[in-house]
MDAnalysis code that builds the backbone (N, CA, C; Angstrom):
import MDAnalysis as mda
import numpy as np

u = mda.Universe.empty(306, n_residues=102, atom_resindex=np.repeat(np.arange(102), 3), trajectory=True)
u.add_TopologyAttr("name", ["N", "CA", "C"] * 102)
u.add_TopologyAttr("resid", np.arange(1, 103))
u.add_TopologyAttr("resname", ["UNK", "UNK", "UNK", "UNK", "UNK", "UNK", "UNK", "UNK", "UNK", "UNK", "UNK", "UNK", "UNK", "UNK", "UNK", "UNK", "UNK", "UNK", "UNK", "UNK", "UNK", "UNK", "UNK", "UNK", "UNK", "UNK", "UNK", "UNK", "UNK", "UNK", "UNK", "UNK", "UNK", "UNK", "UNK", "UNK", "UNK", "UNK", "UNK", "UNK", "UNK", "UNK", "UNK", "UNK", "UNK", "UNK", "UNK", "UNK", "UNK", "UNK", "UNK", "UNK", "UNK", "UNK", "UNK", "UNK", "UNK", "UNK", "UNK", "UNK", "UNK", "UNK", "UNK", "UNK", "UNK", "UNK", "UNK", "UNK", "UNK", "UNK", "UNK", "UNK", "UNK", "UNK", "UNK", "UNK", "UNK", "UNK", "UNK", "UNK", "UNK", "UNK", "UNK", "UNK", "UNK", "UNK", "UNK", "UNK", "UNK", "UNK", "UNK", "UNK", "UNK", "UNK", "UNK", "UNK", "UNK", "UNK", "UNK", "UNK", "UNK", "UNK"])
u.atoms.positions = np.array([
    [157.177, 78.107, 169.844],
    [157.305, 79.100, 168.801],
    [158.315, 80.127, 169.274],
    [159.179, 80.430, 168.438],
    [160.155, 81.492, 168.691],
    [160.622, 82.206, 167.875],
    [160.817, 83.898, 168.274],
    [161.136, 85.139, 167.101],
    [162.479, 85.382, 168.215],
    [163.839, 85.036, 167.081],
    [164.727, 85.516, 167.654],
    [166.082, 85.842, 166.253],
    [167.144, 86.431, 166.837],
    [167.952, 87.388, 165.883],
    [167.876, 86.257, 164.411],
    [167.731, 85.033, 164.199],
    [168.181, 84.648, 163.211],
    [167.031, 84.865, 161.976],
    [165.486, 84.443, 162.639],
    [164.217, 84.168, 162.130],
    [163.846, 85.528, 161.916],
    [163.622, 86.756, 163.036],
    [163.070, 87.795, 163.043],
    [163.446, 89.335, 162.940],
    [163.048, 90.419, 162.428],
    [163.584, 91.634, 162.664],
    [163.633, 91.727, 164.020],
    [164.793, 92.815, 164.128],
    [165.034, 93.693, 165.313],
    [163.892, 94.612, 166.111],
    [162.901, 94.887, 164.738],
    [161.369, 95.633, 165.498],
    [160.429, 94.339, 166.034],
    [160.871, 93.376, 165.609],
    [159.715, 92.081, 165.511],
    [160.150, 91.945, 167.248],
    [161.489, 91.351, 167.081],
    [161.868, 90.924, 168.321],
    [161.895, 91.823, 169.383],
    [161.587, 92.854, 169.354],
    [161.493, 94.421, 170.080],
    [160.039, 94.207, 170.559],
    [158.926, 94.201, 169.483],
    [157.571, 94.253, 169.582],
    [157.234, 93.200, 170.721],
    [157.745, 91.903, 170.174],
    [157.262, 90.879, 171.064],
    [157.915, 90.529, 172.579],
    [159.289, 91.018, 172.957],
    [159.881, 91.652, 173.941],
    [158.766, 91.411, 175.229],
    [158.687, 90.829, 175.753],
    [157.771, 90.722, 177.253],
    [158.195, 91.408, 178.430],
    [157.735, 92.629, 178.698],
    [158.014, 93.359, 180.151],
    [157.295, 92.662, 181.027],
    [157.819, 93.121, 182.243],
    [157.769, 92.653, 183.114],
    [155.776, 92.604, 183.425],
    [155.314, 94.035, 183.504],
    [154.073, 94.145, 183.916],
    [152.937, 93.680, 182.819],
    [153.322, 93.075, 182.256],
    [152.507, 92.289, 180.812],
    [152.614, 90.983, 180.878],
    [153.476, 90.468, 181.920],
    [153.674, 88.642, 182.633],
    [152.250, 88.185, 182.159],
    [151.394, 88.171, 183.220],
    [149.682, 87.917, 183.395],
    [148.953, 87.677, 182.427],
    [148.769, 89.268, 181.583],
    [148.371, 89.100, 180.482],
    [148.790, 87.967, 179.509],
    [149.801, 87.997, 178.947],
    [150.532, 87.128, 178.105],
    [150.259, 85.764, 178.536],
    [150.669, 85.369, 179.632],
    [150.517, 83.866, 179.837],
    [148.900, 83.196, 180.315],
    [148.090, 83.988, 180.690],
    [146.678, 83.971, 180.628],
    [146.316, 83.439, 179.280],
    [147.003, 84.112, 177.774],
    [146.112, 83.682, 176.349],
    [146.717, 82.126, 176.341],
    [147.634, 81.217, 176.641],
    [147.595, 80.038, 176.221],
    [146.591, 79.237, 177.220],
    [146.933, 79.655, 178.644],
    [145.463, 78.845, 179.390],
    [144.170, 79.246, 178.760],
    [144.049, 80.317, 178.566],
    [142.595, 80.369, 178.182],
    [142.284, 79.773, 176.393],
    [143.383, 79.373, 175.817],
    [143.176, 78.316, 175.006],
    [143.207, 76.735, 175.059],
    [143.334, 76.611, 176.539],
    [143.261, 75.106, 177.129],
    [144.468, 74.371, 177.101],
    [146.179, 74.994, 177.625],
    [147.394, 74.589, 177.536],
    [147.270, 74.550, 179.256],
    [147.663, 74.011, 179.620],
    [147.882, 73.376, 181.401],
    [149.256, 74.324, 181.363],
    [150.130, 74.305, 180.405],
    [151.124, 74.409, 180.961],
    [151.945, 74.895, 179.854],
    [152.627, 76.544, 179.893],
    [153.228, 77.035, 178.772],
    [154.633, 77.837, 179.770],
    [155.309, 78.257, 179.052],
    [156.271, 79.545, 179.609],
    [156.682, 79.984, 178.501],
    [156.828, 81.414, 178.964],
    [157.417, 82.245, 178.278],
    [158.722, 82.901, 178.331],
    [159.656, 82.950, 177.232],
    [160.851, 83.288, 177.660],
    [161.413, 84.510, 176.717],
    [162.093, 85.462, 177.163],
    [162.362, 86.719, 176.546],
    [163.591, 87.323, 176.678],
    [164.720, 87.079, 176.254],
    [166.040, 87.645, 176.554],
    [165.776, 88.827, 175.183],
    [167.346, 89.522, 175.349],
    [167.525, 90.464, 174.225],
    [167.498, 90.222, 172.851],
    [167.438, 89.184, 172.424],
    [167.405, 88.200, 171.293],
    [166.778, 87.528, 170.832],
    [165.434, 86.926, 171.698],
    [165.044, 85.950, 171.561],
    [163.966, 86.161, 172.513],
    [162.733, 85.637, 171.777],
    [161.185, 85.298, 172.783],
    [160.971, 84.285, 172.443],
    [160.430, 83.528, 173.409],
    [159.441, 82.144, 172.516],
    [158.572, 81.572, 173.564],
    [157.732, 81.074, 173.163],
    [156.406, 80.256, 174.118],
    [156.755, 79.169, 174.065],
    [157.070, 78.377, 175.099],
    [157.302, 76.691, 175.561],
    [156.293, 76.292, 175.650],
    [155.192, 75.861, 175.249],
    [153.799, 75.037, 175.652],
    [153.807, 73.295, 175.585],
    [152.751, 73.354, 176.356],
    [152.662, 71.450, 176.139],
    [151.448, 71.366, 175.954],
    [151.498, 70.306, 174.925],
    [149.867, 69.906, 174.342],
    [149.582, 68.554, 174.057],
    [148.646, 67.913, 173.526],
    [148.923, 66.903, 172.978],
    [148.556, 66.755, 171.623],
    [147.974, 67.773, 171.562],
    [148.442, 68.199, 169.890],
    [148.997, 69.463, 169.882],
    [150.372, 69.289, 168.820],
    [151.150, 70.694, 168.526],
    [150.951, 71.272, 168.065],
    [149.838, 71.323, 167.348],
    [149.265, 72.522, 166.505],
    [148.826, 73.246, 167.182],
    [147.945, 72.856, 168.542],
    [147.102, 73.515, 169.587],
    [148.244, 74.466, 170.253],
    [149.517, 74.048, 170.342],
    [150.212, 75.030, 171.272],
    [150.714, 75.536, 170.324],
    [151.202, 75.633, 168.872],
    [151.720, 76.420, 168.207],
    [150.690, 77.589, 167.962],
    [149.570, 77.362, 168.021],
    [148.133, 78.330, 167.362],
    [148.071, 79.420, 168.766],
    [148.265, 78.646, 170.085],
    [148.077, 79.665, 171.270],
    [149.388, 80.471, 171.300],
    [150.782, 79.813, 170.769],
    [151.740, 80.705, 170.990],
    [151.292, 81.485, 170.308],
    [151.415, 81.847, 168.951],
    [151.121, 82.952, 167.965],
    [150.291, 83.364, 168.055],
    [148.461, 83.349, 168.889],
    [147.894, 84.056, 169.326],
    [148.464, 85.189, 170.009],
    [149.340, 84.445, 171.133],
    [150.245, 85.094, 172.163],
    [151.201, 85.980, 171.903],
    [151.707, 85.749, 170.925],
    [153.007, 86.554, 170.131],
    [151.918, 87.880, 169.309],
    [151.012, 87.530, 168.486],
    [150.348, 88.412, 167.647],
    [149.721, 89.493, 168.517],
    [149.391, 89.349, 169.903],
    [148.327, 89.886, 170.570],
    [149.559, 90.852, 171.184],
    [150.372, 90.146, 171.867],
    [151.879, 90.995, 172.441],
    [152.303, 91.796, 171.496],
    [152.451, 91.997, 170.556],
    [153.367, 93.112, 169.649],
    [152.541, 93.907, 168.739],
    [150.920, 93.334, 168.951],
    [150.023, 94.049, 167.892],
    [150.706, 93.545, 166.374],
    [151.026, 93.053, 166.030],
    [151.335, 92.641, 164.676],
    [150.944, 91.545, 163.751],
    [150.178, 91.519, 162.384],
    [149.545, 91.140, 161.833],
    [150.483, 89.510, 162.079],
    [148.929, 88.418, 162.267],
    [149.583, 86.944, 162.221],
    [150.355, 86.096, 161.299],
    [150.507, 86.735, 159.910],
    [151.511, 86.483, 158.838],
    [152.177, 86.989, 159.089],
    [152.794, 87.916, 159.656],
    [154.224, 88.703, 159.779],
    [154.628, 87.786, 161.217],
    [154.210, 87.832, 161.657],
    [154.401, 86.867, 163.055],
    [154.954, 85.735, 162.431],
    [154.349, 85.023, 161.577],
    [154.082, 83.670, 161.466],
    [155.392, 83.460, 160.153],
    [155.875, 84.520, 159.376],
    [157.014, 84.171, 158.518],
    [158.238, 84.591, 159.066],
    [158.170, 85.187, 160.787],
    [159.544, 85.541, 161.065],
    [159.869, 84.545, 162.354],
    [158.962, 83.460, 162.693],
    [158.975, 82.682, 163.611],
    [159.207, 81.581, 163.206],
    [159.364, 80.435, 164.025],
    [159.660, 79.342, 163.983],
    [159.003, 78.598, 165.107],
    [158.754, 76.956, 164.343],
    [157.522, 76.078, 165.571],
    [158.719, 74.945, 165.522],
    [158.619, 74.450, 166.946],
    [159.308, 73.051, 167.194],
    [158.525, 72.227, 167.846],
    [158.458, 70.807, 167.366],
    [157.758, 69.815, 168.624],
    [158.529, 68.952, 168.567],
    [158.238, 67.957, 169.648],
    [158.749, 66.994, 170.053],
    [160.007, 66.892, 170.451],
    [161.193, 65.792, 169.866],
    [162.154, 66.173, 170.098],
    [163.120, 67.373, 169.832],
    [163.045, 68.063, 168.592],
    [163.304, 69.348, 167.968],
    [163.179, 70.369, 169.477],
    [161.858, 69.988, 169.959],
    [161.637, 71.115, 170.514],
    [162.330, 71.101, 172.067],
    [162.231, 70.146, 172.628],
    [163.190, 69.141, 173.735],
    [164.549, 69.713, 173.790],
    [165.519, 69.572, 172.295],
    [166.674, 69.970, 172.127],
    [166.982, 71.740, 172.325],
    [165.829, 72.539, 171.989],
    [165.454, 73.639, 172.013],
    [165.840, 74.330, 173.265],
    [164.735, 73.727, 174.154],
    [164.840, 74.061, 174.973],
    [165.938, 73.842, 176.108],
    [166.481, 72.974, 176.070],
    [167.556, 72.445, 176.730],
    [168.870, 73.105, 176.054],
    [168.857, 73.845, 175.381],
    [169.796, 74.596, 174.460],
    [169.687, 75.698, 175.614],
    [168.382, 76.532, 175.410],
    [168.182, 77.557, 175.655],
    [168.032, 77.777, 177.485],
    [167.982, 76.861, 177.861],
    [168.728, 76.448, 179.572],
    [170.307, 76.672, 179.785],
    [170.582, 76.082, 179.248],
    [172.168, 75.774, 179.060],
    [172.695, 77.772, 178.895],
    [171.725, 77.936, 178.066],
    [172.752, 79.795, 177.686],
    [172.567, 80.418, 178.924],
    [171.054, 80.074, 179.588],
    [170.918, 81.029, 180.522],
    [171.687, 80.697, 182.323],
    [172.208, 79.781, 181.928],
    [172.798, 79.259, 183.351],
    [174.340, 79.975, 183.613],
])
């Protein structure tokens, strides 16, 4: 799931913004929804939760837990300025979003 300049406001992407001393917190809500294995990523532009599941609904539901709980902001406003990818979509995604940061 990801809120970035194209999908989300500038307060959205502000709100959900991950500092540094909020790491813990944040990545604690997808384990404690039963994801082995998520990351979180946050440039000036762009946040999004990488999770793995074996169902995608399960990691799309813990990202946006994750996102809603981080910015205090109601889960429909979350949920119409974001965007969900699986599988390959999401593969390409991420390997996009490697590539910028290198």
């Amino acid at each position: 799931m990801c809120v970035s300049h194209p999908s989300g406001t500038a307060a959205l992407r502000n709100a959900v913004h991950l500092e540094e001393q909020r790491q813990p917190e944040l990545l604690g809500r997808p384990r404690a929804a039963g994801l082995g294995e998520a990351i979180y990523l946050s440039t000036c532009d762009r946040s999004e939760v990488q999770a793995v599941a074996e169902v995608s609904d399960l990691a799309a539901a813990a990202a946006e837990n994750a996102f809603t709980a981080q910015a205090s902001v109601p889960r429909p406003k979350v949920r119409v300025r974001s965007y969900r990818l699986a599988g390959t979509g999401a593969l390409r995604q991420s390997s996009s979003c490697a590539n910028c940061l290198a």
